[in-house]
C-alpha positions as CSV (number, residue, x, y, z in Angstrom):
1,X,145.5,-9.2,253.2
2,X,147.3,-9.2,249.8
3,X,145.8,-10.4,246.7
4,X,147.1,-10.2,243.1
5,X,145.1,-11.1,240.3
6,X,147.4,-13.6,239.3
7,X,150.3,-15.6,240.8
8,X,153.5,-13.8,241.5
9,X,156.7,-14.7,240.6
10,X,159.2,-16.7,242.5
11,X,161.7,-14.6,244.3
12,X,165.7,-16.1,244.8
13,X,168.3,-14.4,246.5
14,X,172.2,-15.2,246.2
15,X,175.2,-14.3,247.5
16,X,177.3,-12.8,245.0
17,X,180.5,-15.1,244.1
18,X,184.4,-15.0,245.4
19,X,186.4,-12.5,245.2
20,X,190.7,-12.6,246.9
21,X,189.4,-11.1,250.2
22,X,186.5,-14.3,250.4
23,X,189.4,-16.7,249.8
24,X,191.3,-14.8,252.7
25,X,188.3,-14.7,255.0
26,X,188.4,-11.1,254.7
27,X,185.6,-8.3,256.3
28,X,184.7,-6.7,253.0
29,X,181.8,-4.4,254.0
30,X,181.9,-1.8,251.4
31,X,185.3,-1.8,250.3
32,X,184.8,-2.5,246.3
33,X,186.4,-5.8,245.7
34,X,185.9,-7.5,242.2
35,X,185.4,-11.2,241.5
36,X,188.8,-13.4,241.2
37,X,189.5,-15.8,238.6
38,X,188.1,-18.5,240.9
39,X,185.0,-16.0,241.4
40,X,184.7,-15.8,237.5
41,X,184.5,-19.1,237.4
42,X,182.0,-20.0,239.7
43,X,179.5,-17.8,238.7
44,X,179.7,-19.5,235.0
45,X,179.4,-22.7,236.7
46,X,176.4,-21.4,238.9
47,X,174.7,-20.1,235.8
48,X,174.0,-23.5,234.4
49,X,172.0,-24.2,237.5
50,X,170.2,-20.6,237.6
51,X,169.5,-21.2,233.4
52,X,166.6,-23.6,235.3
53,X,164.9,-21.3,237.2
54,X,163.2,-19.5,234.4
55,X,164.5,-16.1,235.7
56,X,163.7,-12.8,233.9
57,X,165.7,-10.4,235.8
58,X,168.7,-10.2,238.2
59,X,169.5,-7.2,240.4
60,X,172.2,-6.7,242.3
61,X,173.9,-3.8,244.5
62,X,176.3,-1.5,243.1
63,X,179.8,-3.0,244.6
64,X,181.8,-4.9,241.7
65,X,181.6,-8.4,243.4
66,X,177.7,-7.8,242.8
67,X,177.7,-6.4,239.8
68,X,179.9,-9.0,237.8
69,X,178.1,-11.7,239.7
70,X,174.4,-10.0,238.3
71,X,176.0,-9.4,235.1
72,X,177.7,-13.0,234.1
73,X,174.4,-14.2,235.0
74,X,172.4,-11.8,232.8
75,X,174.3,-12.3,230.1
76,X,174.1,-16.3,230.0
77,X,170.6,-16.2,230.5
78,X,170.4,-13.6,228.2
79,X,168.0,-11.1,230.6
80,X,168.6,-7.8,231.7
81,X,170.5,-7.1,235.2
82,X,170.2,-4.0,237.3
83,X,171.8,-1.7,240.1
84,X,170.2,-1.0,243.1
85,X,171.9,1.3,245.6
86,X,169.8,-0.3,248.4
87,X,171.2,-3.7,247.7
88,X,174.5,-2.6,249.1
89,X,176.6,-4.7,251.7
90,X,176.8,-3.0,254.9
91,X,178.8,-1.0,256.4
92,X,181.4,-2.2,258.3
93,X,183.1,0.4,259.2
94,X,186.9,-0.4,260.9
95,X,186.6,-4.3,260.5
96,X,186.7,-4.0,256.3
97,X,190.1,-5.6,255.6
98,X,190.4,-7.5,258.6
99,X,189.6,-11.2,259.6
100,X,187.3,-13.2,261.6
101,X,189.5,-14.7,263.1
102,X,191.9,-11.8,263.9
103,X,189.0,-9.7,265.4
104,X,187.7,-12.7,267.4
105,X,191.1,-12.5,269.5
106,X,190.9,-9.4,270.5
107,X,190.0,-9.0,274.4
108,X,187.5,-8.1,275.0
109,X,186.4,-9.2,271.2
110,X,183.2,-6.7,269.9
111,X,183.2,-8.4,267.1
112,X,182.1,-11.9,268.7
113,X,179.6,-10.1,270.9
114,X,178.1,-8.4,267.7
115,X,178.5,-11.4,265.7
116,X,176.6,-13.4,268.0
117,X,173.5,-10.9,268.5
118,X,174.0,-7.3,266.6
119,X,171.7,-5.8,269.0
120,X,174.3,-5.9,271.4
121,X,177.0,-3.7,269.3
122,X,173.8,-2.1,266.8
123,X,177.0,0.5,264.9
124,X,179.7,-1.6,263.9
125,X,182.9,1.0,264.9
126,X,183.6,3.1,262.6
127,X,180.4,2.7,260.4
128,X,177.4,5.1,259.3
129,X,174.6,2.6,259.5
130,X,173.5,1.2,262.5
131,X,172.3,-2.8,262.3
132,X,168.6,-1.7,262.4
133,X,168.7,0.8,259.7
134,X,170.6,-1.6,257.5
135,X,168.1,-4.4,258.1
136,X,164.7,-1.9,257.0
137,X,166.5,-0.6,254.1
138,X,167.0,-4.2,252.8
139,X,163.3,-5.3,253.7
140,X,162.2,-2.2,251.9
141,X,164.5,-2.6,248.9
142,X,163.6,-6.4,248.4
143,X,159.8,-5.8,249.0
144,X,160.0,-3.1,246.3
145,X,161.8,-5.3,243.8
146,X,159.6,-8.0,244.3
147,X,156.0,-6.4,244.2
148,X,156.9,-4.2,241.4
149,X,158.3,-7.0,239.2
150,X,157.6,-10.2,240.1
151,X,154.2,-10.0,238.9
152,X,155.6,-9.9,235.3
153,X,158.6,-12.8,235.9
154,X,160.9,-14.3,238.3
155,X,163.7,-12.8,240.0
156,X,166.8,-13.4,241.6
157,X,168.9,-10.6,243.5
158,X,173.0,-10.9,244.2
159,X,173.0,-10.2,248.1
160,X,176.4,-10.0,250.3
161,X,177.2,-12.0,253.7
162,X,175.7,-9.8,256.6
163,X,173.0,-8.0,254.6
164,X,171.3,-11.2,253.2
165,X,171.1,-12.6,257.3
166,X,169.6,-9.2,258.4
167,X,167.0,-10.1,255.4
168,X,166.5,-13.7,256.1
169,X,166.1,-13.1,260.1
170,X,163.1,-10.6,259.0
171,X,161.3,-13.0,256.7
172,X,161.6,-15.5,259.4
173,X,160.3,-12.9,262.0
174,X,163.7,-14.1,264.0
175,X,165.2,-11.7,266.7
176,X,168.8,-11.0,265.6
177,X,170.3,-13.3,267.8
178,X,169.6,-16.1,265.1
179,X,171.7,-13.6,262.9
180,X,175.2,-15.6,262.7
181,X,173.1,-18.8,262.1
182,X,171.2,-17.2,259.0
183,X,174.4,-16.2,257.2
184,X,174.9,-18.2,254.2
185,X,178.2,-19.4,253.0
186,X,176.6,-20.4,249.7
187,X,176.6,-18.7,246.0
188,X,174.0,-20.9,245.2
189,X,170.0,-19.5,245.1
190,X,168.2,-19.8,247.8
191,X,164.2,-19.8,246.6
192,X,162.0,-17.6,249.3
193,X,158.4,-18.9,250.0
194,X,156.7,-15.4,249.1
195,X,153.2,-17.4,249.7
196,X,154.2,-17.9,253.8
197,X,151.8,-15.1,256.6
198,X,155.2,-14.5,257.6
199,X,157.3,-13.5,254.6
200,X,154.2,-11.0,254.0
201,X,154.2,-9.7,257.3
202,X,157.9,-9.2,257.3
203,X,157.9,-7.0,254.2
204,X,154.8,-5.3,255.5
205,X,155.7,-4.3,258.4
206,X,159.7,-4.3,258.2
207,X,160.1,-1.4,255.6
């Protein structure tokens, strides 16, 4: 049982904003792809709604699309952002450049199988970090963020696409064939109930 000896912080997650390969439905993975001007400008807009979340830090990973996301952010709220390396998309190896819709015609198509349940196709061809790595490096990461400063504020952390639904499927306790429906399109936050058994459990026993 965890207790604190006073109430934590709230804890938001959001996906960092568009960049030219979102607009062309593009696999970005880790290829380092900065915000467009359409980006730019959604993240200012966003930041009027964020302003009302009393946030006292933002975090984000070290690709570009995170880091101007974090940093426009920080800088109207007027808070400090910061890097962490295990924030980082994953890796998607052969598919970065390419689209949905291009892989999903291939025959037979691995990216539909893996799309559909990762456990199926766990390393991504061509990538370095197999699905269930990449999902207890993000527990851990998140967990350490949040019990380490949320105690003091809140937080929100810039995610990307497939990392954020390997996250969300553990706080859920969901087998990762509820992983295509727990990817969010969204830039918006999304607040996470850090009070539920289950969120606890997940970053207990995730990591």
């Amino acid at each position: 049982m965890l207790c604190f000896e006073k109430p934590m912080g709230a804890l938001y997650f959001a996906r960092h904003c568009k960049t030219a390969w979102n607009l062309e439905h593009r696999i970005q993975g880790r290829t380092d792809i900065p915000l467009c001007e359409v980006g730019i400008e959604e993240a200012k807009k966003n930041s009027r709604l964020i302003a009302q979340l009393n946030i006292g830090r933002v975090y984000s990973s070290p690709l570009i699309r995170g880091k101007q996301t974090a940093q426009i952010y920080a800088q109207s709220l007027n808070i400090p952002y910061e890097i962490k390396e295990e924030l980082i998309e994953m890796d998607m190896g052969e598919w970065e450049g390419k689209t949905a819709q291009e892989l999903s015609l291939l025959k037979p198509s691995v990216y539909l199988e893996w799309i559909e349940d990762p456990r199926r196709v766990p390393l991504v061809p061509g990538s370095k970090e197999d699905v269930f790595s990449a999902q207890k490096r993000i527990v851990k990461a998140v967990r350490d963020v949040y019990f380490q400063q949320a105690k003091d504020f809140n937080i929100l952390i810039i995610l990307h696409k497939y990392i954020c639904s390997l996250l969300r499927c553990a706080l859920q306790n969901l087998d990762l064939n509820h992983f295509k429906q727990e990817i969010i399109e969204s830039t918006l936050p999304q607040n996470v109930s850090v009070d539920s058994p289950k969120v606890f459990e997940a970053f207990s026993s995730k990591g």
